[in-house]
C-alpha positions in Angstrom: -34.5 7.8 8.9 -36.5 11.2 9.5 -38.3 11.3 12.7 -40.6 13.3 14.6 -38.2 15.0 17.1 -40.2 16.8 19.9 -38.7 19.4 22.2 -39.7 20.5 26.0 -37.4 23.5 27.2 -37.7 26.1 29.8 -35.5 28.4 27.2 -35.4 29.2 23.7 -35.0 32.6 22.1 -37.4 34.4 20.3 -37.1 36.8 18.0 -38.6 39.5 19.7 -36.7 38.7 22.8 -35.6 42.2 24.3 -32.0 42.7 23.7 -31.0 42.2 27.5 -32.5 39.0 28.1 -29.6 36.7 26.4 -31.6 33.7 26.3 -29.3 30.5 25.8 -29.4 29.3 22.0 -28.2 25.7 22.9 -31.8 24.4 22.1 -32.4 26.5 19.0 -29.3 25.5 17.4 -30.3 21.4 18.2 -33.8 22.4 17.1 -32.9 23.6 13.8 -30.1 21.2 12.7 -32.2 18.6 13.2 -35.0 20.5 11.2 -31.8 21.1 8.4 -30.9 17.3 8.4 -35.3 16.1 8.1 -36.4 15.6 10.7 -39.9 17.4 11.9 -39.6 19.0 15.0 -41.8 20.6 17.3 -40.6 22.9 20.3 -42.3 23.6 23.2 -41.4 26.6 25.3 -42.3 26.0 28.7 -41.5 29.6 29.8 -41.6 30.8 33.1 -42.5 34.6 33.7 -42.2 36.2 36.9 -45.0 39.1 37.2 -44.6 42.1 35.4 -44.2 44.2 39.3 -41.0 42.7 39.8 -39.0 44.2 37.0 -40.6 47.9 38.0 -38.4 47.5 41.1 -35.7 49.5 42.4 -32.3 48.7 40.4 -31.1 47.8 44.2 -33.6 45.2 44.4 -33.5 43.8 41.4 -30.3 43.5 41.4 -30.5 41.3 44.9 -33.1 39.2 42.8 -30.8 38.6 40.8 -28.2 37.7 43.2 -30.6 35.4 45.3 -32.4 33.3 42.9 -30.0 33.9 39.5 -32.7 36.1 37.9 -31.8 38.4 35.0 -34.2 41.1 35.4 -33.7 44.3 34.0 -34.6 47.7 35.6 -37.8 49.4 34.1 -37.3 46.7 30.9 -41.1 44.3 31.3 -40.8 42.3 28.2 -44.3 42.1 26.8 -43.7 39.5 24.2 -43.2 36.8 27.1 -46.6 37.6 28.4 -48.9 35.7 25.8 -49.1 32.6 24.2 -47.3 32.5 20.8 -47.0 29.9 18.2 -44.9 30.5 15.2 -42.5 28.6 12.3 -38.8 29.9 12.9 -36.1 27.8 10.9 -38.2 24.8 9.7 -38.9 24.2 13.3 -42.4 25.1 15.1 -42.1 26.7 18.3 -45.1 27.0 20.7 -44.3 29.2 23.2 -47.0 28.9 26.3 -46.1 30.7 29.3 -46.7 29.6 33.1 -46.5 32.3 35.8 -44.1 31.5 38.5 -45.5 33.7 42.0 -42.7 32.5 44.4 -39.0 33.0 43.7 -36.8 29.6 43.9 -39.7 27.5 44.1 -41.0 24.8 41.4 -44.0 25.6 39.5 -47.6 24.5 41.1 -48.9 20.8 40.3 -52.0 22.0 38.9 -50.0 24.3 36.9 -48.2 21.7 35.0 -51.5 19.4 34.7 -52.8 22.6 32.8 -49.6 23.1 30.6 -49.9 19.5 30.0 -53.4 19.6 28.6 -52.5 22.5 26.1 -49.3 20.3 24.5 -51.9 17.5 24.3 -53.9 19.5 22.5 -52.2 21.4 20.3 -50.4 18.1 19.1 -53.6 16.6 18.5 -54.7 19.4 16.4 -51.9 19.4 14.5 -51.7 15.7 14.2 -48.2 15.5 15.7 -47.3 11.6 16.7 -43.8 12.1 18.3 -41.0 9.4 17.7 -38.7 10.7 20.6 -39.9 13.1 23.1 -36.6 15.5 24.4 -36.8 17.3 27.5 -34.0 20.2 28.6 -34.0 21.8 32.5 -35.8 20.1 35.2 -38.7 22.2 36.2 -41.3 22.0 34.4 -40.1 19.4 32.0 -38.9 16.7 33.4 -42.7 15.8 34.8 -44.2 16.5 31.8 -41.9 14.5 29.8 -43.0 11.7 32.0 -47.1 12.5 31.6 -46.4 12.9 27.7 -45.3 9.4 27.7 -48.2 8.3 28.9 -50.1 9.2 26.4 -47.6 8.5 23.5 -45.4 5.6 25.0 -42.3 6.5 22.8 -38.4 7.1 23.6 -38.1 9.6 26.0 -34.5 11.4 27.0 -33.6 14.0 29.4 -30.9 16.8 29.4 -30.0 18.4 32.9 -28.7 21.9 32.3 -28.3 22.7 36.2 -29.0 20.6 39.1 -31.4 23.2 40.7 -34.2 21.1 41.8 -33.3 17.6 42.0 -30.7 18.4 45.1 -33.9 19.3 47.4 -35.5 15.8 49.0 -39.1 17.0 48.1 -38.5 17.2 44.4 -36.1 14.3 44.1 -38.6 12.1 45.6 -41.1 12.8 43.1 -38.2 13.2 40.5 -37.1 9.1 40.7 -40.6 8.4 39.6 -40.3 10.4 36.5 -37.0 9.5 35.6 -38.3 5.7 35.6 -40.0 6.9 31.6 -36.6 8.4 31.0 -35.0 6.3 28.4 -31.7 8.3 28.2 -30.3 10.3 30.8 -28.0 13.0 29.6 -25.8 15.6 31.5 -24.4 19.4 29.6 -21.2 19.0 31.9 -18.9 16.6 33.4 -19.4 18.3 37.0 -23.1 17.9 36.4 -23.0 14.3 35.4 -20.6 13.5 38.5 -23.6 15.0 41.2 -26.2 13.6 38.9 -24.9 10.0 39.0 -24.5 11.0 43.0 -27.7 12.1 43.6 -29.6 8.6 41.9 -27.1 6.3 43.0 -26.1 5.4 39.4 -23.8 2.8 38.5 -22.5 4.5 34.8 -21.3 7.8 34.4 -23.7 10.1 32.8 -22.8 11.3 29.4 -22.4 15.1 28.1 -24.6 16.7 25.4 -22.4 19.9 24.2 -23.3 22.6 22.4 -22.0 23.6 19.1 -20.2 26.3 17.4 -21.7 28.7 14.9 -20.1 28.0 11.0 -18.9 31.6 11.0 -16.3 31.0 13.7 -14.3 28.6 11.6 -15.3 30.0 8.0 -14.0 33.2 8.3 -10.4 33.5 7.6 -7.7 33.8 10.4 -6.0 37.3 9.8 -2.2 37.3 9.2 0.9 39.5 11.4 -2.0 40.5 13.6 0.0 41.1 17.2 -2.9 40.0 19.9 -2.8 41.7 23.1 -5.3 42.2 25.8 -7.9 40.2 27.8 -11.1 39.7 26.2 -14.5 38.0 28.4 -17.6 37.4 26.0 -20.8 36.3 28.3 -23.8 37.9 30.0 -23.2 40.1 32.9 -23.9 37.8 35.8 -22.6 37.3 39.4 -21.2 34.0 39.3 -19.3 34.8 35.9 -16.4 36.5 38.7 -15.9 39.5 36.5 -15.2 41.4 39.0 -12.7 39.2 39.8 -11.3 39.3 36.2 -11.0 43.0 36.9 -9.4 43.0 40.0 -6.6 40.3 38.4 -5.6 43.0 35.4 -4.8 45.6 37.7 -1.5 43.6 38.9 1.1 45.9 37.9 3.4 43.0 36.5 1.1 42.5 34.2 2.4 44.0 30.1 0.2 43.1 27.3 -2.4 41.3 29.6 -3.3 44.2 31.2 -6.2 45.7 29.7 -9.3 43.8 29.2 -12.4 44.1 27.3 -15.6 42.9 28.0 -18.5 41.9 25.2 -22.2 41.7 26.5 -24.5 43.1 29.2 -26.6 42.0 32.2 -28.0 42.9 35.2 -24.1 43.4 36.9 -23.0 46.2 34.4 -24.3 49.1 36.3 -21.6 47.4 39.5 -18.9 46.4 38.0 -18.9 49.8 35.7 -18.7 51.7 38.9 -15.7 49.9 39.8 -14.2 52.7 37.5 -10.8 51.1 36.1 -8.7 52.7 33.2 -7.6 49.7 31.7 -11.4 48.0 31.6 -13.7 49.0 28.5 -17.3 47.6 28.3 -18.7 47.1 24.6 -22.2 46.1 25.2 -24.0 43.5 23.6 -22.7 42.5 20.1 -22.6 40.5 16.9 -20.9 37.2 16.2 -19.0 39.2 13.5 -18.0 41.5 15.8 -17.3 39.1 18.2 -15.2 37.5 15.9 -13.2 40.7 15.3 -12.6 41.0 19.3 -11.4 37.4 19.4 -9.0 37.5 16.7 -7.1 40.9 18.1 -7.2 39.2 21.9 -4.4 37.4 23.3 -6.4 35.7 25.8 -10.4 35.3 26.2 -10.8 34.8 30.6 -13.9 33.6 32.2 -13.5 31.8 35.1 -17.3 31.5 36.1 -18.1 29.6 39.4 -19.8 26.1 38.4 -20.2 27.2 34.6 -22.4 24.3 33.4 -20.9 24.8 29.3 -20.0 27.7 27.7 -19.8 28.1 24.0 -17.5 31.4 24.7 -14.5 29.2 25.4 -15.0 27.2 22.2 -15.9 30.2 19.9 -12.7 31.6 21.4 -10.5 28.7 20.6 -11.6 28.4 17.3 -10.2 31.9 16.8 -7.2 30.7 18.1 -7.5 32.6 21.4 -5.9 31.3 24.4 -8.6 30.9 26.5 -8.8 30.6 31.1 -12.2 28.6 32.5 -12.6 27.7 36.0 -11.5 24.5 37.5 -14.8 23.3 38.3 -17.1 23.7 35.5 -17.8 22.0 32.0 -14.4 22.6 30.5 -12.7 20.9 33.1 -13.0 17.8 30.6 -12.6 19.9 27.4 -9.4 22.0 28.0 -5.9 20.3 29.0 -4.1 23.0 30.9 -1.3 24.3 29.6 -1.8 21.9 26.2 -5.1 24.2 24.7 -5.9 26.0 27.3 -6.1 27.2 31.1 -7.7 26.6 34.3 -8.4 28.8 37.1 -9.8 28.2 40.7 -12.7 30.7 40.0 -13.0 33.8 42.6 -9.8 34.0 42.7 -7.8 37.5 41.9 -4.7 36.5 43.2 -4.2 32.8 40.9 -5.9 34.6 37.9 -3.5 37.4 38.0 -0.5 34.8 38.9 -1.4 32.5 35.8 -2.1 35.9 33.8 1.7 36.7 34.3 2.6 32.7 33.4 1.2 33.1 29.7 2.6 36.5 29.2 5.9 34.8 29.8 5.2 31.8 27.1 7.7 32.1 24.3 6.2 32.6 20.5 7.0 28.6 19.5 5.2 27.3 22.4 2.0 29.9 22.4 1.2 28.7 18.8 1.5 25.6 19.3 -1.4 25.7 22.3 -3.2 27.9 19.8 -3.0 25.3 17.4 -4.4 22.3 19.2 -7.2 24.7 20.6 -8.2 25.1 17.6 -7.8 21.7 16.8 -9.9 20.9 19.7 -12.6 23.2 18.7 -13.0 22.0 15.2 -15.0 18.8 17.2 -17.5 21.3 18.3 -19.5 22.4 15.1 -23.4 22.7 15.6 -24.0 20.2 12.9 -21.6 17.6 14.5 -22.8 18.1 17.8 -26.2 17.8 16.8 -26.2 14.7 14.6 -24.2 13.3 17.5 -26.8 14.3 20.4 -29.4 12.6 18.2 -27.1 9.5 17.6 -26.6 9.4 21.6 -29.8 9.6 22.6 -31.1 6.8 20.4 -27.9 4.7 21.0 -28.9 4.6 24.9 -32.2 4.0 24.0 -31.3 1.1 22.5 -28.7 -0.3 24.8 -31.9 0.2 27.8 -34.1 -1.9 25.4 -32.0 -4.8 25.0 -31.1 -4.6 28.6 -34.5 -4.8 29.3 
């Protein structure tokens, strides 16, 4: 049955994104498979721009911006094409994208600001004639109270991802938050850790189940390559401070380190000018790059590490291990529930040089026979992880709990 899928989200790439901005795809890709498989689906871009002043700051301060509050600002890089209101058709899907300033650092968006952004979705979906079967909402702020304002005007299904738990931890928001989540049909989580506080935080008596990304078809069409010897350390991921790469760094100096010793690092963000200071031999930066080239990086690597702090889900790891590349993730993040350590993968108390290093030297002393065989079911594991599985399973989900709540009811 095709449906009218629509799609609230604080992210979603454009095409004229600037380079450095390495929006999240995770809402695209859902967007578009489930534009491939039918369905008609319309995508609202609730972005939030922070005026133009703040990225004509001092690199210092920006980067402390970026510490605070998890900003990725850029130094002397004001990306225009955020500024205005754009509405175009990318994929089969149509994307409005209708910007709402955000003033204060760390705080939620103004009432009367999301009363306004309100009235232009009603709007533009009456003008196009868009009756919604399922309303979707990703991130917390603004969506999850206009999710519940859409409703009533539509009163259809209504499910909500939580990406991070940014807002619903402060008593203000939750408050308000429990009232909105009453028009939430299905609740969803992108991690295991999330789920846990979420079901916490409402006093829920079910665990909260875990929408997961998907992996692009090139990663598992192109060919493994044959007598290729992998060496080296490999991190793929924006440039951020609770990614720990300067901790990743600091592990590959350990002189007992042999053929995990040098490291490579794909992708930019504002932490590049820092940890390129750092100034190591054995480290080289590559920028920003390709899924080709990507691919290339992953099949010559011995080992992909990013042990971020709290990582909500990371494709990386799963792009990685469809390669066939052993792959480290913090202890406390979304793979926690995805990789069995020491079966198809590694974990890692993240922040820590000392461990990282420690279990560095463990897989450098793996025999052949058993390092192929952890290859092997990580790429086993991965194969679970397409974009078009995941999405035709995100959409089975959220209509499954939607009817469970309705007979419950």
């Amino acid at each position: 049955m095709h449906m009218n899928i629509l799609v609230l989200t604080k992210t979603y790439p454009n095409p004229e994104d600037h380079e450095l901005d390495g929006t999240t795809p995770v809402v695209k890709d859902f967007a578009v498979a489930w534009a491939a498989a039918g369905h008609r689906v319309f995508v609202y871009h609730n972005y939030t721009k922070k005026p133009g002043a703040m990225n004509l700051l001092p690199a210092k301060a920006i980067e402390a911006l970026n510490d605070r509050f998890g900003y990725s600002l850029t130094p002397s890089k004001v990306n225009s094409s955020k500024n205005g209101r754009s509405i175009r058709i990318e994929d089969g899907v149509r994307v409005a994208r209708f910007p709402l300033l955000k003033l204060v650092p760390g705080r939620g968006l103004a009432n009367i600001q999301i009363k306004r952004q309100f009235r232009r979705i009603k709007k533009d979906l009456e003008n196009e004639q868009f009756l919604p079967d399922v309303i979707i909402a990703h991130w917390e702020d603004p969506q999850l109270q206009l999710l519940s304002m859409l409703k009533s005007v539509f009163h259809v299904p209504c499910a909500f991802t939580c990406h991070k738990i940014a807002y619903l931890k402060r008593p203000r928001y939750l408050r308000k938050a429990r009232g909105w989540l009453r028009d939430v049909n299905a609740l969803f989580a992108r991690s295991e850790s999330i789920g846990t506080q979420l079901q916490g935080f409402l006093g829920l008596d079910e665990p909260v189940p875990v929408c997961r990304s998907g992996i692009a078809p090139e990663f598992f069409e192109r060919p493994l390559p044959e007598g290729v010897s992998r060496r080296g350390v490999l991190y793929v991921g924006r440039l951020l401070p609770y990614k720990n790469i300067d901790v990743l760094i600091e592990a590959c100096q350990d002189p007992r380190l042999d053929t995990l010793g040098n490291l490579r690092i794909v992708g930019n963000g504002p932490e590049e000018e820092s940890l390129r200071a750092i100034g190591t031999d054995n480290v080289e930066f590559l920028g920003k790059r390709d899924h080709s080239f990507i691919i290339e990086e992953l099949d010559k690597a011995s080992v992909l590490s990013m042990v971020s702090t709290n990582e909500t889900f990371g494709l990386s790891y799963l792009e990685a291990m469809a390669r066939g590349c052993i792959v480290i993730a913090g202890d406390d993040g979304g793979m926690k529930g995805i990789i069995r350590h020491g079966e198809n993968g590694f974990l890692c108390p993240p922040g820590n040089s000392d461990a990282l290093a420690g279990l560095l030297g463990e897989i450098e002393s793996i025999d052949d026979s058993e390092m192929a065989k952890i290859r092997r079911r990580a790429m086993e594991t991965a194969s679970e992880f397409s974009i078009q599985n995941q999405s035709k399973k995100y959409l089975e989900n959220i209509l499954s709990h939607i009817s469970r709540k309705d007979r419950a009811e």
